[in-house]
N, C-alpha and C positions, 0 to 999 in steps of 0.2 A: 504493500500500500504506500507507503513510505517515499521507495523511487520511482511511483508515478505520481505521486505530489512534487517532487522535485522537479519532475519533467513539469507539470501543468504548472509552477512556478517560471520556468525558463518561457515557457511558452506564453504564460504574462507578462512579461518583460520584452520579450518581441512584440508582442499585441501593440501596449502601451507606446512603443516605438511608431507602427505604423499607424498606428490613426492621427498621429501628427505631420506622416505624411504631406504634402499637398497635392501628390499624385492622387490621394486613397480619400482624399478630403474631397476631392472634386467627383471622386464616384460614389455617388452617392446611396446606391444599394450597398456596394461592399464597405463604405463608411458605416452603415449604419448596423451590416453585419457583425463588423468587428469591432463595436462599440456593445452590442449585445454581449459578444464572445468577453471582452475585455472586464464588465460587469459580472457577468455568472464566474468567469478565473478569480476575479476579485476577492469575490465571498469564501470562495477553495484558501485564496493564500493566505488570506487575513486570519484566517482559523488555522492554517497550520503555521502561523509566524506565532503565533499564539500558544498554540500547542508545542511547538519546541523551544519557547521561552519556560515555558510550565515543566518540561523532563529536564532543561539546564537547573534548574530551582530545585528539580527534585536531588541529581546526582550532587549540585553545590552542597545540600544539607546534610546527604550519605556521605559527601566527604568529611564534614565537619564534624559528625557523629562519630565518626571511626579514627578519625587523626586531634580533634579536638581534646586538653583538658579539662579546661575552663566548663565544669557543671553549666552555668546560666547558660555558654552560648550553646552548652547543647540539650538543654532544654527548647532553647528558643526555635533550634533547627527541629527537633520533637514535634515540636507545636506546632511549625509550619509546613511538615513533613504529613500533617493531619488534614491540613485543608489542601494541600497539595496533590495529593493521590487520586481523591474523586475527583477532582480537575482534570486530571488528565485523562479517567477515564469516560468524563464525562463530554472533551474536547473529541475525545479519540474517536466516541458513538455519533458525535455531530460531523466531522471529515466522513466516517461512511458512510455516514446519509447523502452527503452533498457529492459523494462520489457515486451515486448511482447515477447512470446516463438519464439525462431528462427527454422526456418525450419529448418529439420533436413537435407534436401538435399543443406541447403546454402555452408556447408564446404566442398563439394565434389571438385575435378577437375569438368572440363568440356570439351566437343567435340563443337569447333566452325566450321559453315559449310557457307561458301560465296559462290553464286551463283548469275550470271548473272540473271537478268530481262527483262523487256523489256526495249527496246532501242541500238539492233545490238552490233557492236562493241563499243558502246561508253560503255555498260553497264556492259561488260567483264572490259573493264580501268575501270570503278567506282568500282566493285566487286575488284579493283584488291588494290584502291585506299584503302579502307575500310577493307582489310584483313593488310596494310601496318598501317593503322591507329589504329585499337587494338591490332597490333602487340608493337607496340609502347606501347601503356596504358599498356600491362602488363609487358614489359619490366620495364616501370618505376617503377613498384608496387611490382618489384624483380620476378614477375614470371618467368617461365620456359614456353615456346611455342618450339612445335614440330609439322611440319609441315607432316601430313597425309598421303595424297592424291592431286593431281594437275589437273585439264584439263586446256592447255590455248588458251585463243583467238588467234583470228586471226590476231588483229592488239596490241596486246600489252594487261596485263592483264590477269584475270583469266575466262575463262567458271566455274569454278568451284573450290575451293581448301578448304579443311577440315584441322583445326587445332586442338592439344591438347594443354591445358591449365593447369598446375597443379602449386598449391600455397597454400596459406592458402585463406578459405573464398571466393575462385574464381567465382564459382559459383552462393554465394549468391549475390556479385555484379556485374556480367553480366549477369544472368538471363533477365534481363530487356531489352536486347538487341535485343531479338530475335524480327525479322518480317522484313516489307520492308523498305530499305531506298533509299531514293528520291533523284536525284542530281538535280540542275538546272542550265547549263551553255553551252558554248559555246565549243563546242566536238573539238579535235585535228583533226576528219576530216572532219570539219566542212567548208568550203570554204566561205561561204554567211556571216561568223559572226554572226548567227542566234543562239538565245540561246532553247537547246533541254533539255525536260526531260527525264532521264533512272532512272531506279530504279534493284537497287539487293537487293536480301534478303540473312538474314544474321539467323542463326540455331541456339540454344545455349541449348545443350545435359547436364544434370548432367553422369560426368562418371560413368558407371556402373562395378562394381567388382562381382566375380562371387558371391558370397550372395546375391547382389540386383536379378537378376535374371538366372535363370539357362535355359542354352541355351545347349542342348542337341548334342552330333556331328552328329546322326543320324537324325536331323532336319537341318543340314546343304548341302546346294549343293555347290563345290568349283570346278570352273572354273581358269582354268592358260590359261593365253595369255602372250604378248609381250607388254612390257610398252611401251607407245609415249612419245613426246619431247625430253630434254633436258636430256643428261647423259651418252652419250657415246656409242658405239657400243656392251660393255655386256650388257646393262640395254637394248636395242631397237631387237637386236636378240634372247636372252632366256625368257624362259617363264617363267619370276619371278614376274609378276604382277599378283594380285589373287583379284578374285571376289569372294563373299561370296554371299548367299541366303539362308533366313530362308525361310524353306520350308511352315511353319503353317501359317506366315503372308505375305510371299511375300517379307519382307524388306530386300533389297541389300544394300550392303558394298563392297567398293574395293579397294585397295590399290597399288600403284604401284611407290610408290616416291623412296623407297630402294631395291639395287640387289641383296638383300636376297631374296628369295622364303617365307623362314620362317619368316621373319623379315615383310614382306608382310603381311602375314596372320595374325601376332600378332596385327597388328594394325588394318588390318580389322576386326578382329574379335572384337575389343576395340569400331571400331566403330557399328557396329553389335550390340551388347550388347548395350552401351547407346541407341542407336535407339529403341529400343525393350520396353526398361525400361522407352524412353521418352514416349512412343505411353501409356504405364501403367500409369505414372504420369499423363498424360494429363485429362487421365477419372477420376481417385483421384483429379483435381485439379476443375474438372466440378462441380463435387459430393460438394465439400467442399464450403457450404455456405457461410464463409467469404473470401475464394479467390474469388467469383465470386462476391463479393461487393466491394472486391477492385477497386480500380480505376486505375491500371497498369497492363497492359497486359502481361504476360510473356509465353505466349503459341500462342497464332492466326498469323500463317507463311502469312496469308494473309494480312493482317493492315498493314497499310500505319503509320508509328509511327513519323519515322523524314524526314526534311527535309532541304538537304545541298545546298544552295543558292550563288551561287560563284556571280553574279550581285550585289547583295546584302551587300556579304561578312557577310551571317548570317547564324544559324543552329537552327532551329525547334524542337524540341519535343512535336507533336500534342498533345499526350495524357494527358499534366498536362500546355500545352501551356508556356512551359519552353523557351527563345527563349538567344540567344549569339549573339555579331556579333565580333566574332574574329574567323572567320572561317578557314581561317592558322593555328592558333595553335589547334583548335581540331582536324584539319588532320592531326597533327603533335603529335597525341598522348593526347592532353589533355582534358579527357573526366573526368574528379573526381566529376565537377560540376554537371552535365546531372547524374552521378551514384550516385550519393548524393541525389540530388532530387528528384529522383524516388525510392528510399527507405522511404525516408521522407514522400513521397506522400502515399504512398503504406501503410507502418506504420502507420498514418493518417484514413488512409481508414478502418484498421483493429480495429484501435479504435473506430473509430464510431459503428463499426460492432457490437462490443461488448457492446457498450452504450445502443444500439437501443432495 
């Protein structure tokens, strides 16, 4: 492990060199590659400049202990020789982790898709509850959300609404989100004070750019109608809402939140394209014997994953039995905990994979 940190150190130090470049600075794909590369190396050497100041500290102290008279200083080295040991092996479990190869689809944007479940209207208000609450998380993590496509309930809430997500890394930390989540509380039209359960499920797409996959026009069918709700009497009389159909698979896209026609299409077709690339991923993710020994699901739209307990005032995470009870502030956006620990868990899993 050791001397391929040293290598991935040298290899920092070259990075660092070329993106100051002005050959590398003026191309601006591979600038912007190895400005990524030069970050992720980053985080590797920073933790192991760290880690080998921590085993200097350690060996310093076994010298002092063993050639030392002086009781005090070798009490002192004792003493430091105590908080010293779990550092390192606490540094040493963190370099593993960061040395496992990161998926190449973690730095992509993402298409988030929130849909009602079962549970009537209460499940449209949770769907609606839960698009307001990763709107929030990415908001604080400085991303960019743009909001899709909309269906909305009947009493408040969404039947449906698709997000885009673009940032750094977005993808590799919601990945983990995808599948059903569970509410359990007493519905706003609820009369009896009776507490109900609804569930929506929540999509989480790696965006697709036309290289990931090539989606032909002659394999598309595009339909225009007349967009619903909210926006005016241009947006509800012209036909600027567009439905897309790949024709090979069946999978629809549609879009009708902007009074573009075109502006329509560009994002259906965005969603279009990811859908296509996920339904690919998925079978690449089946195929791959260490994703399928992981222990976090990032694919199965049907799994019941978490569950929001307002009696309670707690939040679940079935799959690694993660559990919170500040359940306000997670709806209020702060989910870092729950996204932590399902990389952790996950990371974990991958390691074993490799052990075994």
């Amino acid at each position: 492990m050791f001397e391929k940190l040293e290598l991935i150190k040298e290899r920092y130090i070259e990075v660092s060199k070329m993106i100051v470049d002005p050959d590398i600075i003026s191309d601006m794909k591979k600038y912007v590659k190895l400005n990524k590369e030069y970050k992720n190396l980053g985080d590797i050497v920073t933790e192991f400049e760290a880690f080998k100041e921590v085993v200097s500290n350690i060996q310093n102290n076994k010298d002092i202990l063993a050639t030392e008279d002086d009781p005090e200083f070798k009490e002192m080295a004792s003493e430091e020789l105590k908080e010293l040991i779990p550092m390192k092996a606490e540094l040493e479990e963190k370099l593993k982790q960061l040395l496992i190869p990161k998926d190449p689809e973690d730095e992509k944007n993402c298409v988030m898709e929130f849909r009602a479940g079962a549970g009537g209207d209460e499940a449209s208000i949770f769907a609606g509850d839960l698009f307001r609450m990763y709107t929030k998380y990415c908001e604080s993590r400085g991303w960019k959300v743009s909001v899709m496509d909309v269906s909305y309930g009947t009493q408040g809430g969404y039947k449906e609404v698709i997000i885009e997500v673009e940032g750094d890394g977005v993808y590799g930390d919601l990945k983990f989100e995808a599948g059903v989540h569970r509410v359990q509380r007493v519905p706003q039209t609820e009369t009896q004070g009776r507490v109900h359960t609804s569930a929506a499920t929540v999509m989480v797409l790696p965006e697709a750019d036309e290289f990931d996959v090539e989606v032909k026009n002659s394999d598309i069918r595009k339909d225009l109608y007349c967009a619903s709700g909210p926006g005016g009497q241009s947006v509800n009389t012209t036909y600027s809402a567009v439905r897309l159909t790949h024709l090979p698979t069946g999978i629809v896209a549609q879009c009708q939140d902007q009074k573009s026609q075109p502006r329509n299409y560009e994002k259906a077709l965005k969603v279009l394209r990811s859908r296509i690339y996920d339904v690919e991923l998925q079978k690449k993710l089946e195929a791959d014997s260490i994703k399928r020994a992981g222990m976090v699901s990032s694919g199965d739209r049907s799994a019941k994953i978490r569950t929001f307990n307002y009696p309670q005032g707690r939040v679940t995470d079935h799959r690694i039995g993660f559990t919170v009870y500040n359940l306000p502030a997670v709806m209020d956006g702060d989910l870092g905990k729950f996204v932590e620990e399902l990389k952790i868990a996950n990371n974990t899993a991958i390691l074993k994979s490799g052990q075994e």
